[in-house]
N, C-alpha and C positions, 0 to 999 in steps of 0.2 A: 228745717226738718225737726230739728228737736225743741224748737218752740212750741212746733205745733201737738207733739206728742207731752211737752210739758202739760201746754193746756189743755190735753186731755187729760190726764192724771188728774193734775188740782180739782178740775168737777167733778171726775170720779172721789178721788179726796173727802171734798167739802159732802158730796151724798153718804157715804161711808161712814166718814166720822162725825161729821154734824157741827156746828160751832158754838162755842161756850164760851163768852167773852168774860165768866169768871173761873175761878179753879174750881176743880172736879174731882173725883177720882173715879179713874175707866175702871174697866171689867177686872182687871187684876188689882185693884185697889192702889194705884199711882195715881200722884196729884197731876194733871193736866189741864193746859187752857188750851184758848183756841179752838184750833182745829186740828186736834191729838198732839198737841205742843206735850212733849211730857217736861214736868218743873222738877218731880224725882227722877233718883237714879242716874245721876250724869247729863239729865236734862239741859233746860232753862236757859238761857237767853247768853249772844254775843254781846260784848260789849258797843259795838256798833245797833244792836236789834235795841239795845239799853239806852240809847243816844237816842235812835227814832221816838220812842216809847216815850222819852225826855222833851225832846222838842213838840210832842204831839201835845203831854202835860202842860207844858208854859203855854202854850198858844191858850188850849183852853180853859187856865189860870188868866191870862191876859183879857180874854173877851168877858169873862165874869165879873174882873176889877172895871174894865170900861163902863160896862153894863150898869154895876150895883152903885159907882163911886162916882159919883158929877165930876167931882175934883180930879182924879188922877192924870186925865191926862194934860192937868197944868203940872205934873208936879216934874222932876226934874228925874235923870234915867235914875240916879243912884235910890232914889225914892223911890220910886217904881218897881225897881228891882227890891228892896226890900218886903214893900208889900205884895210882891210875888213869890217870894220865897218866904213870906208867915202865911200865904193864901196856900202856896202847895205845900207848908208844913199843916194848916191847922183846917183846910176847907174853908168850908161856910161857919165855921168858929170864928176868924177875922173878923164877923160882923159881930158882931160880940162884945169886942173893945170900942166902946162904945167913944170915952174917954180918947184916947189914942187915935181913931180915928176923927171926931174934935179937932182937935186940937192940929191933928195934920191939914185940916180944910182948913182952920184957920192961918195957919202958916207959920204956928209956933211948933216948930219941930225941935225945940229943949222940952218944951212939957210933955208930948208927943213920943218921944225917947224914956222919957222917965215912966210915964203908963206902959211904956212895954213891959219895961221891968220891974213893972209892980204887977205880977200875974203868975197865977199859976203856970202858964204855959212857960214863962223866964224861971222857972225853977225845975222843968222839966228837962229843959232842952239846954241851960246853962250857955254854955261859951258863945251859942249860936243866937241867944237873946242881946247879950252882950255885944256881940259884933252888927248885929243889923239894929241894937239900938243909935250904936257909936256911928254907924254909916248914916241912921236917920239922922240924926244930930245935928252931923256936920259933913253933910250932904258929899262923903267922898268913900271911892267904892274900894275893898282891899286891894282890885285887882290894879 
């Protein structure tokens, strides 16, 4: 019974509020996404809605790198993971490092490691270039 009256509301909902898959600000001038998701005011997301959101980002971090990088999927998980975590730090900026990536196809992942940290982006982001240069490196993960 109150599934069925759930799935009534959500269409009413979705017709109401309308969907905006970026932020907004509705009639009272609150930031909201979605579908009347409000982000002010006590808003904004569980830490579980923050996990989905997360897993949904890697997946489509993951088919991008497949896509754009011949190489990747020879490369080993802790490499993998690193260049998913500078894909979902910097986008389509990773293509960029022109050098870095080089060098990763070629299989010299010490020079590979060093063009990380020779970049603007390793002086933004500090401790976090550091660490995914040392995991490129020497192919082992902190965890």
């Amino acid at each position: 019974m109150w599934q069925d009256t759930k799935l009534k509301l959500i269409d009413q909902l979705k017709v109401h509020e309308g969907f905006r898959s970026t932020a907004y600000k509705d009639t009272e001038g609150l930031l909201t996404i979605g579908i009347g998701r409000l982000i002010d005011e006590g808003g904004g997301i569980t830490p579980e809605e923050a996990e989905f959101l997360l897993d949904n980002d890697i997946e489509r971090c993951r088919a991008v790198l497949e896509r754009n990088l011949h190489f990747y999927s020879k490369l080993s998980e802790t490499r993998k993971i690193v260049l998913l975590d500078m894909y979902f730090n910097l986008g389509n900026r990773l293509f960029g490092f022109k050098k870095t990536l080089k060098y990763i196809e070629k299989g010299d992942f010490a020079k590979a490691a060093e063009e990380m940290l020779d970049s603007k982006w390793a002086g933004q982001v500090g401790e976090r270039a550091q660490r995914l240069s040392e995991m490129m490196k020497n192919d082992e993960s902190e965890s």
